[in-house]
C-alpha positions as CSV (number, residue, x, y, z in Angstrom):
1,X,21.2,6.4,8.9
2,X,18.1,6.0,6.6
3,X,15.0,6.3,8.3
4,X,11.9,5.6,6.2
5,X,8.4,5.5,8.8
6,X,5.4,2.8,7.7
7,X,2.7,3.4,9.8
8,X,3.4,1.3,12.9
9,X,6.8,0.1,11.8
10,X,10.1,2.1,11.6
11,X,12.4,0.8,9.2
12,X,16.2,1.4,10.4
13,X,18.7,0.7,7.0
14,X,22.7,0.1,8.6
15,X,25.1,-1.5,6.2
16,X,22.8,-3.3,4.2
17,X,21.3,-4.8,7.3
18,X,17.6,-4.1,8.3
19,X,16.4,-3.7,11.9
20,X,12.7,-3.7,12.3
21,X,11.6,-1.6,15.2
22,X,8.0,-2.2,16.2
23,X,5.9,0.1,17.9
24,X,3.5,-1.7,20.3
25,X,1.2,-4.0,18.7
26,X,-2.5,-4.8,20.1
27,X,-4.4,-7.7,19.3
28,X,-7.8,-9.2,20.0
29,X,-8.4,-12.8,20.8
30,X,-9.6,-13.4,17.7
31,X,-6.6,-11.6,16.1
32,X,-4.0,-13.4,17.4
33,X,-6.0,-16.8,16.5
34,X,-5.8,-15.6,13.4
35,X,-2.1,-14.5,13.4
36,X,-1.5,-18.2,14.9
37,X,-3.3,-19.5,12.2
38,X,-1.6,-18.5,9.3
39,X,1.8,-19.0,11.0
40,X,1.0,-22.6,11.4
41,X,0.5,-22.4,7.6
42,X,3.5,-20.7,6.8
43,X,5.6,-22.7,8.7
44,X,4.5,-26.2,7.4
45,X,2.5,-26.7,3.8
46,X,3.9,-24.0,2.4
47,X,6.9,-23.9,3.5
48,X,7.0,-27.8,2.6
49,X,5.9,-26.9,-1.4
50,X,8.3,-23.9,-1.1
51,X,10.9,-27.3,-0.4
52,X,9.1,-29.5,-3.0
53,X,9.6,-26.8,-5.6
54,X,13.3,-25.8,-4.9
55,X,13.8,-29.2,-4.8
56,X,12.3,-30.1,-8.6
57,X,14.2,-26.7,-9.7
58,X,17.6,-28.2,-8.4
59,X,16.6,-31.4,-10.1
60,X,16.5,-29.5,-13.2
61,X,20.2,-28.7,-13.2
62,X,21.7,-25.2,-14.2
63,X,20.4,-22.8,-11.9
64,X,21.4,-19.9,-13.2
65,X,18.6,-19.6,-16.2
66,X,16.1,-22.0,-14.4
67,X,13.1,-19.2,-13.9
68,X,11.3,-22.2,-11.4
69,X,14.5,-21.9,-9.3
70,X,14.6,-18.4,-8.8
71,X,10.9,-17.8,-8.4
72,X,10.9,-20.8,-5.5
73,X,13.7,-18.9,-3.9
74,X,11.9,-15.4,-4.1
75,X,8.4,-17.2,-2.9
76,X,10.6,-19.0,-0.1
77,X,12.1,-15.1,1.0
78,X,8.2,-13.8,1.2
79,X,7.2,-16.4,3.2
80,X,10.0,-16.5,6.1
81,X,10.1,-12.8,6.0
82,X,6.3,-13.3,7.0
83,X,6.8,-15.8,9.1
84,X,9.9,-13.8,11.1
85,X,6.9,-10.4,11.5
86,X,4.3,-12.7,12.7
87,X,6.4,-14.3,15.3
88,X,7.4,-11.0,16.0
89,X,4.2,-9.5,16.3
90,X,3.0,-12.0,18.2
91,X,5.8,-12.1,20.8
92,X,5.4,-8.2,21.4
93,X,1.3,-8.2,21.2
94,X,-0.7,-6.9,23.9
95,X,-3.5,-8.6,24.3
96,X,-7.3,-7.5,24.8
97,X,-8.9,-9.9,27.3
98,X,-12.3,-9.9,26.5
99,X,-13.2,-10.1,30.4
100,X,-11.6,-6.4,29.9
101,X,-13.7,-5.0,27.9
102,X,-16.0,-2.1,28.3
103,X,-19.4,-1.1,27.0
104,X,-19.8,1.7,28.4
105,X,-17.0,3.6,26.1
106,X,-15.7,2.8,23.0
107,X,-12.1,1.1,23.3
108,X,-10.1,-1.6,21.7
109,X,-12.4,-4.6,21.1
110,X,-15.7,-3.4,21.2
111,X,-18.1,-3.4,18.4
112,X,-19.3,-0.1,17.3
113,X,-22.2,1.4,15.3
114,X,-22.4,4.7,14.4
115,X,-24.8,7.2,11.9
116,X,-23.2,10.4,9.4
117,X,-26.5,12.2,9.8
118,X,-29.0,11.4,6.7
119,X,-27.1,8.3,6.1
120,X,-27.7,4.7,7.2
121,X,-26.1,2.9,10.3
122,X,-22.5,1.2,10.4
123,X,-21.3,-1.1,12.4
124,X,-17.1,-1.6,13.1
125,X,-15.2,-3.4,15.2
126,X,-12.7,-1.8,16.9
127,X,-8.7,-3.7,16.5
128,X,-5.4,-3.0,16.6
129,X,-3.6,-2.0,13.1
130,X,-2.5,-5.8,12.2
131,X,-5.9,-6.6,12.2
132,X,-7.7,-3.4,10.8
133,X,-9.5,-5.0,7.2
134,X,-12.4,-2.4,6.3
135,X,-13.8,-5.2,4.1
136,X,-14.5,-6.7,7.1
137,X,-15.9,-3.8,9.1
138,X,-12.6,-4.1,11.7
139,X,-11.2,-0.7,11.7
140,X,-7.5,-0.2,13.4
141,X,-7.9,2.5,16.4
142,X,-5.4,4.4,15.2
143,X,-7.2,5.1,11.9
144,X,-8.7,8.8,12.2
145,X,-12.5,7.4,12.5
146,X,-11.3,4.7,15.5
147,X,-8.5,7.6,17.1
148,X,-12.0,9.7,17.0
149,X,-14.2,7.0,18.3
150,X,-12.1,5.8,21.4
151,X,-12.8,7.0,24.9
152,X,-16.5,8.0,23.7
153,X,-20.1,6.7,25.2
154,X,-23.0,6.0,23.7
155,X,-24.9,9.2,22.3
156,X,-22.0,11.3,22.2
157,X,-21.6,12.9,18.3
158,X,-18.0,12.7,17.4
159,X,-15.8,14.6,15.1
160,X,-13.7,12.7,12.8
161,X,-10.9,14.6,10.7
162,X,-10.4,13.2,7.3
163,X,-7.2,12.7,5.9
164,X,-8.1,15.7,3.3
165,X,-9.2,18.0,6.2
166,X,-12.9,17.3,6.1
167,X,-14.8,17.0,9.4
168,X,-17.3,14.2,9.1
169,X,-19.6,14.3,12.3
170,X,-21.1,10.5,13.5
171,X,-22.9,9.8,16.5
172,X,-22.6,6.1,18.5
173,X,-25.6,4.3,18.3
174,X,-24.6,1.2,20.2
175,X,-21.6,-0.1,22.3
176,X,-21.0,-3.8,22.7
């Protein structure tokens, strides 16, 4: 058996078949709105142009050069791959109430801001991996600066192990 580990996701390969074995998945509110959102996508314009296209491509005749046919088909294969993990995820989510959540130390959910000494305030929101977007400011909690950051109060300086070894010490500002 091939075993190949992605993060969060194991990836069993038997006989050509692939078993997707999730670890457990958290998800804010807001996370799973969005998750919901882009499954309602998936699962009706696009896969309705996905149809549209296959469609013309078939219309076209010989399928076996027609580059339209073939790219449909790979497009359509994206998109109900996504649409199988979302379901997926969203059927094995835990979900963070927001009634749950805790100010007084960081956790899942909570918006954090933190100074490097000598450098200027952040500010990051807490989420599980399938929502962690640093473009966004949401960092995942496994991630070594939220792994470092859970379970810690206000005031407290925290050590955060970079993935080259560095130590990079930050202190929390604010909880909320």
């Amino acid at each position: 058996m091939n075993i190949c580990d992605f993060s969060t996701h194991k990836l069993y390969l038997r006989s050509k078949t692939l078993i997707m074995a999730q670890t457990p998945q958290i998800l804010t509110p807001a996370g799973k709105a969005k998750l919901q959102e882009e499954l309602a996508e998936l699962k009706g314009p696009r896969r309705e142009e996905i149809a549209r296209r296959l469609k013309s491509a078939i219309e076209m005749g010989d399928l076996s050069e027609n580059a339209d046919y073939h790219a449909a088909k790979e497009d359509q294969g994206f998109i109900e791959g996504r649409i199988q993990q979302i379901e997926a995820i969203l059927y094995s989510a835990t979900l963070v109430e927001e009634s749950e959540i805790n100010t007084s130390i960081v956790q899942i959910g909570n918006t954090v801001t933190v100074q490097e000494e000598n450098e200027p305030e952040e500010t990051f929101i807490i989420v599980g991996a399938n929502e962690a977007n640093p473009r966004e400011q949401k960092i995942s909690y496994e991630s070594p600066m939220g792994s470092a950051l859970m379970g810690h109060k206000k005031g407290q300086t925290v050590e955060v192990v970079l993935p080259n070894n560095s130590v990079l010490k930050i202190k929390i500002l604010k909880i909320e």
